[in-house]
C-alpha positions in Angstrom: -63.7 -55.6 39.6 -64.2 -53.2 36.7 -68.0 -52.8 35.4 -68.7 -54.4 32.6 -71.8 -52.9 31.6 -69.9 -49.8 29.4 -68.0 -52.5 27.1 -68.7 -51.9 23.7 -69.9 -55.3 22.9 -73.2 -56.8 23.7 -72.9 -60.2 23.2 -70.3 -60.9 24.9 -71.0 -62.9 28.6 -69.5 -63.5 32.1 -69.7 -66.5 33.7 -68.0 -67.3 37.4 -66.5 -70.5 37.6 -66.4 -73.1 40.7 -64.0 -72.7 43.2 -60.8 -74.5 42.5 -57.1 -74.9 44.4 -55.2 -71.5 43.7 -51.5 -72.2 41.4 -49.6 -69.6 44.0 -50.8 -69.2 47.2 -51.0 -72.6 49.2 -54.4 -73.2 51.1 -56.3 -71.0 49.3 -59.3 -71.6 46.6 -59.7 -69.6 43.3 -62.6 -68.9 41.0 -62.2 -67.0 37.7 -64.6 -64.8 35.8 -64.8 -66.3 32.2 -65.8 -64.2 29.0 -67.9 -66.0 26.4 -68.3 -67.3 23.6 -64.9 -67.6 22.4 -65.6 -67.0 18.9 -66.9 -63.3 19.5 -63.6 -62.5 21.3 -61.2 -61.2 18.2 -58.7 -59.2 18.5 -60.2 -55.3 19.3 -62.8 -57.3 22.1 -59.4 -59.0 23.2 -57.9 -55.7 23.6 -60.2 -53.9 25.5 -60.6 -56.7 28.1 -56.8 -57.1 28.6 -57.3 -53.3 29.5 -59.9 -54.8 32.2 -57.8 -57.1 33.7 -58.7 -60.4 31.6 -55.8 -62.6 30.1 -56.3 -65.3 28.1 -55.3 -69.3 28.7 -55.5 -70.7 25.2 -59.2 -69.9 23.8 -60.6 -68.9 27.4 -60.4 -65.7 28.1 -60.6 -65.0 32.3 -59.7 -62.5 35.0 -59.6 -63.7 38.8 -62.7 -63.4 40.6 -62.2 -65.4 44.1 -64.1 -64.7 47.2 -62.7 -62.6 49.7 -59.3 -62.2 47.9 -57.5 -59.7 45.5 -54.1 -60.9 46.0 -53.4 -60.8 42.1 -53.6 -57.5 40.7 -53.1 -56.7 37.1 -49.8 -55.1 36.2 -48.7 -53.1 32.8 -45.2 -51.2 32.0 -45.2 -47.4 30.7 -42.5 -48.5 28.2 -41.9 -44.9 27.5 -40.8 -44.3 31.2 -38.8 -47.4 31.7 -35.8 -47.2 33.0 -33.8 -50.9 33.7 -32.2 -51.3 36.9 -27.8 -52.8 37.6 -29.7 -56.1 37.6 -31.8 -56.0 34.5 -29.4 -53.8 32.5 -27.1 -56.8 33.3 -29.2 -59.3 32.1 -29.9 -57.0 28.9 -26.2 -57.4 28.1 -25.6 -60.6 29.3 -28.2 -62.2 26.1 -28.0 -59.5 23.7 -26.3 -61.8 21.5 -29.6 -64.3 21.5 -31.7 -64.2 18.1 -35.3 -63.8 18.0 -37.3 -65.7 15.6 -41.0 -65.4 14.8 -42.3 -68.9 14.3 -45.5 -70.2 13.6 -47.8 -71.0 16.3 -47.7 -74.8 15.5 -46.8 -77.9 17.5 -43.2 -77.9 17.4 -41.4 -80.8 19.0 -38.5 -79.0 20.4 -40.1 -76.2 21.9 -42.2 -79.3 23.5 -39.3 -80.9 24.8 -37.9 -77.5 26.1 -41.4 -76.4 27.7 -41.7 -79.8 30.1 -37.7 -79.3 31.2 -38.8 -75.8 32.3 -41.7 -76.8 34.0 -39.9 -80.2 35.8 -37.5 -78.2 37.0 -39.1 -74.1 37.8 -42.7 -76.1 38.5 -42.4 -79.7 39.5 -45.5 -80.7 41.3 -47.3 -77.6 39.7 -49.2 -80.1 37.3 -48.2 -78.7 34.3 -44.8 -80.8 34.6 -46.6 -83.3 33.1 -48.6 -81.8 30.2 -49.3 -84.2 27.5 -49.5 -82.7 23.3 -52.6 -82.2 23.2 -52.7 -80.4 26.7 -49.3 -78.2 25.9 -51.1 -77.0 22.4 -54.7 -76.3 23.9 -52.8 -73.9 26.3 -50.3 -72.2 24.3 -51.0 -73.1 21.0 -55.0 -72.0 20.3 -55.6 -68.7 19.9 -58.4 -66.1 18.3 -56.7 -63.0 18.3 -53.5 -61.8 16.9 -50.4 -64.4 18.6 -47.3 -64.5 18.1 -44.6 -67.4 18.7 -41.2 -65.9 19.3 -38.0 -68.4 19.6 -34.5 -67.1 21.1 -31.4 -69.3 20.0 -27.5 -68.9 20.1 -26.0 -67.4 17.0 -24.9 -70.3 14.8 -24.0 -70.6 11.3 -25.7 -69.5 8.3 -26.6 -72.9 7.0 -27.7 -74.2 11.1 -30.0 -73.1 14.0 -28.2 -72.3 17.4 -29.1 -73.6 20.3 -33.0 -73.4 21.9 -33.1 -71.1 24.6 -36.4 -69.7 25.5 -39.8 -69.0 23.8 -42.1 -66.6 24.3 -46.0 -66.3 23.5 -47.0 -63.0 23.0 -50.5 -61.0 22.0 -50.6 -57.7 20.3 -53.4 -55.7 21.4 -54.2 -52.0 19.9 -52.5 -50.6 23.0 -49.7 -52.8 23.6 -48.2 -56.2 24.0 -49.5 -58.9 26.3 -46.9 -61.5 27.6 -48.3 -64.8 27.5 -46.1 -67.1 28.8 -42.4 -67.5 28.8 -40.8 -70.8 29.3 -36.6 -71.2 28.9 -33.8 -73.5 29.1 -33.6 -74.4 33.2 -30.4 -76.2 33.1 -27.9 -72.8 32.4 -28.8 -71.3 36.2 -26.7 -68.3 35.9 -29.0 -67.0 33.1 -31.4 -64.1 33.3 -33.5 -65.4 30.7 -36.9 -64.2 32.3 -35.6 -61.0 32.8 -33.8 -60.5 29.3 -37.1 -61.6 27.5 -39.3 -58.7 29.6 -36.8 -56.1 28.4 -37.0 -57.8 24.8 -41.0 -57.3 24.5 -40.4 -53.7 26.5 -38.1 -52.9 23.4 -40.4 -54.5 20.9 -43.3 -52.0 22.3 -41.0 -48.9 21.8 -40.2 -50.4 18.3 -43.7 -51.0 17.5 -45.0 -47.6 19.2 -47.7 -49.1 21.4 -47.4 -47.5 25.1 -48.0 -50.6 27.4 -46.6 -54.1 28.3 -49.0 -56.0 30.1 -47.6 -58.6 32.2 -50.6 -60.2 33.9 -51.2 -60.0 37.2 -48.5 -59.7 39.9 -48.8 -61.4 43.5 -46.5 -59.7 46.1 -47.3 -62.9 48.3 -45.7 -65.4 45.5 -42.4 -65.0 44.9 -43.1 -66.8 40.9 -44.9 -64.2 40.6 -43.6 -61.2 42.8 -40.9 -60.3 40.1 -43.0 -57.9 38.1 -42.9 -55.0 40.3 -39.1 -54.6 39.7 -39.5 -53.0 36.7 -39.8 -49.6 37.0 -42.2 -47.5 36.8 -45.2 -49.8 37.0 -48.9 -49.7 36.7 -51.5 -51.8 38.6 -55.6 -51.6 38.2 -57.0 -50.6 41.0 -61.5 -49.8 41.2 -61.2 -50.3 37.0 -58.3 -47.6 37.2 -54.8 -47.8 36.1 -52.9 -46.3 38.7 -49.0 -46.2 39.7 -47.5 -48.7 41.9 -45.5 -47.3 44.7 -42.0 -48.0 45.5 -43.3 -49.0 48.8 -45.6 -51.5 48.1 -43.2 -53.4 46.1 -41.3 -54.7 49.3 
């Protein structure tokens, strides 16, 4: 874990929470390192912890800190060295015709009704499958630093809204993006929705001039979460460095 003691904020505080069943690797128990109070975490404190290896779950703003396990490591793209591969530059053109929509970051029912077909079908059993409102809006939906809620529909008419497709959660940091969370319509299975909406916020970067897209933390023993390594180059924080991720250890 990266030292915390050269952070440019004082009041901010760490605080290790009780072990707890680990989301991706079965038989295993997590902990997480929480930064507090929420309120003192704004956008530039935000920022700098992403660059430690924190993300944020609503208001709570955590990095992994488990015993005896560093399976999830902390993953960012170079979007000025990017380069897709067949599979991604497939998916690229497969759903350039999608439309990207900044929304507000509100309750919306259809977004709702998308998120718990995504998570009954790509999750079931993952608990999340069944998030009520209240439990959907405290963990995508709350927010003290600079969010935004992106929709992707079908083109439709000028008087109508194409089809929902995906949504996308994003934070913008002083240095880059941060993805969120995804979620997308489950039921069209040859889509490359994931994939397509990487490359989107790697275009939005280059657009935007920030250098990094941080995808939070990649686990080469899950395969839910395994994915991020095939985009190329990569970065992963190693002893508090940022370091590249060899070809090798993506296999």
């Amino acid at each position: 874990m990266a030292n915390l003691k050269g952070l440019p904020f004082s009041a901010v505080q760490f605080y290790a929470t009780a072990p707890y069943p680990c989301s991706y690797l079965e038989d295993r128990q997590a902990r997480s390192q929480v930064a507090t109070p929420a309120h003192l975490i704004n956008a530039d404190v935000y920022s700098e912890l992403v660059k430690m290896g924190f993300r944020r779950s609503g208001i709570f703003t955590y990095r992994p800190y488990c015993d005896g396990c560093r399976a999830c490591v902390p993953v960012r793209i170079p979007v000025a060295e990017y380069r897709p591969n067949r599979t991604q530059r497939r998916a690229g053109q497969r759903h350039a015709d999608l439309v990207s929509r900044v929304g507000s970051l509100a309750f919306d029912s259809e977004h709702y009704d998308l998120y718990l077909r995504y998570q009954a079908t790509r999750h079931a059993g993952g608990g999340m499958d069944n998030d009520s409102r209240e439990q959907y809006s405290q963990f995508l939906l709350q927010s003290k630093v600079n969010t935004r809620l992106v929709e992707f529909r079908e083109p439709a008419g000028v008087a109508e809204l194409g089809a929902l497709r995906m949504v996308s959660i994003i934070d913008m940091l002083n240095d880059g993006l941060s993805s969120v969370y995804t979620f997308f319509d489950p039921d069209l299975t040859s889509a490359s929705y994931g994939t397509y909406n990487i490359i989107w916020q790697i275009e939005q970067c280059r657009a935007l001039k920030l250098p990094f897209l941080y995808l939070g933390y990649w686990i080469a023993e899950s395969p839910k979460m395994a994915y991020k390594a095939r985009f190329r180059p990569v970065e992963i924080l190693r002893g508090g460095r940022w370091e590249r991720l060899r070809e090798s250890r993506t296999r």
